[in-house]
C-alpha positions as CSV (number, residue, x, y, z in Angstrom):
1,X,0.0,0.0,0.0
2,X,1.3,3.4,-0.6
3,X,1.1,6.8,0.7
4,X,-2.2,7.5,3.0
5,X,-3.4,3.6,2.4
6,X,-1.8,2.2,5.5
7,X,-3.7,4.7,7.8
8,X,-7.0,4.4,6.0
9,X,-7.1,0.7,6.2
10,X,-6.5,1.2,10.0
11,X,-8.6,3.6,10.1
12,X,-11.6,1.4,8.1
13,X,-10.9,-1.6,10.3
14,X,-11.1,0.6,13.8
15,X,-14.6,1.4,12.1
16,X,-15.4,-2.1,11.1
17,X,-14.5,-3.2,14.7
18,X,-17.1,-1.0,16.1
19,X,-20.0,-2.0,14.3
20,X,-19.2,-5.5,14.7
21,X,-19.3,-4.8,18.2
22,X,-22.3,-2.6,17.9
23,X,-24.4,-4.5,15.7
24,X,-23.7,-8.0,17.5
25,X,-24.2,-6.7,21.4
26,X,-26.9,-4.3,20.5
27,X,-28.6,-3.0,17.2
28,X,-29.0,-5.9,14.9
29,X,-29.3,-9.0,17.5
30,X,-32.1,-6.4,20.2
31,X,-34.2,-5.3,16.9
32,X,-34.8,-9.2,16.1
33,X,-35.5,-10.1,19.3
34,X,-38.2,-7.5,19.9
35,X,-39.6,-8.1,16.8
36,X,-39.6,-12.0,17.6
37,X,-41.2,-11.2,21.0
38,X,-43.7,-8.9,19.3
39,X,-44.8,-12.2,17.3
40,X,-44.7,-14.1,20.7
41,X,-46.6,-11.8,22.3
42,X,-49.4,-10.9,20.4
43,X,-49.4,-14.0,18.4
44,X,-50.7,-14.8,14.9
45,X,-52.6,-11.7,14.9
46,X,-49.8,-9.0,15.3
47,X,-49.2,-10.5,11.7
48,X,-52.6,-9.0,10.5
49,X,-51.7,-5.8,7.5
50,X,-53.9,-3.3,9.6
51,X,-51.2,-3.4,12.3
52,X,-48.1,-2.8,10.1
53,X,-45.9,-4.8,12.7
54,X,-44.6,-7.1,10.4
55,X,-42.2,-3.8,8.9
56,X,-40.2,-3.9,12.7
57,X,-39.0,-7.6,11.7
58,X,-38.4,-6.9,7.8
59,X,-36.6,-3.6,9.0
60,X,-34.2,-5.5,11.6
61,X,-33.6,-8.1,8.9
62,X,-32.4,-5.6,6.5
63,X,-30.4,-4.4,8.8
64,X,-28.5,-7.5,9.5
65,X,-28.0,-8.3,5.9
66,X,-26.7,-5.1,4.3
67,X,-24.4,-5.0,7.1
68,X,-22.4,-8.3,6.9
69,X,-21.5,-8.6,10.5
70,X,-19.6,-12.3,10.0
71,X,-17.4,-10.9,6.7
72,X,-16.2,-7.8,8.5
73,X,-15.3,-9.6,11.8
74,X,-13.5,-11.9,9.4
75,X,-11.9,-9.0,7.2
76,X,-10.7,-7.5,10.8
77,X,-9.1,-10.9,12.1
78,X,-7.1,-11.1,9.4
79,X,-6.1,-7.7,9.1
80,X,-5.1,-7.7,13.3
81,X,-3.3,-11.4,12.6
82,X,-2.1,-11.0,9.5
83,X,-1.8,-7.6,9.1
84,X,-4.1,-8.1,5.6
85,X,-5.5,-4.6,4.7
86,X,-8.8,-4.7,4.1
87,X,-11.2,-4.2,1.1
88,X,-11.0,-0.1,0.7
89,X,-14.1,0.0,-0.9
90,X,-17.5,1.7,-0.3
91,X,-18.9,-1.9,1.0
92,X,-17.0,-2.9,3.6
C-alpha cells in the first residue's frame, strides 16, 4: 500500500470493529429479538396488515443483511493477525 493507504485501512478496520461490536451486542441482535417477541406476544394476529408490525422484523432483517456482520469480523481478524488490509471499498 502506498502513501495514505496504510492509515486508512487502519482507520476502516477501527470502524469495522465497532460495528461488529455494535451491531452483534446491540442493534442488529435487540431489533430481532423484539420483533420476535412482538410475534410471541401478540401471536398470529400481530401479523394481520392493519397493524403494520410485520415492517419492525423486515426492517431489523435488512439491517443485519446489508451490514455483513460475520465478513467484517472476518476482514478484521485477518487484518489484526495477518496484518491483511482490508477491502478499501464503499462496501466494507
Amino acid at each position: 500500500m502506498a502513501g495514505g493507504e496504510p492509515a486508512l485501512a487502519q482507520a476502516a478496520t477501527e470502524v469495522a470493529q465497532a460495528q461488529v461490536v455494535a451491531a452483534q451486542a446491540v442493534a442488529a441482535q435487540a431489533a430481532l429479538r423484539v420483533a420476535e417477541r412482538l410475534y410471541d406476544v401478540g401471536g398470529a394476529s400481530a401479523t394481520r396488515r392493519e397493524f403494520n408490525f410485520d415492517r419492525h422484523w423486515r426492517n431489523a432483517r435488512t439491517l443485519v443483511s446489508h451490514n455483513p456482520i460475520a465478513h467484517k469480523a472476518r476482514v478484521v481478524g485477518d487484518y489484526l493477525l495477518n496484518a491483511e488490509p482490508p477491502p478499501l471499498n464503499g462496501f466494507f
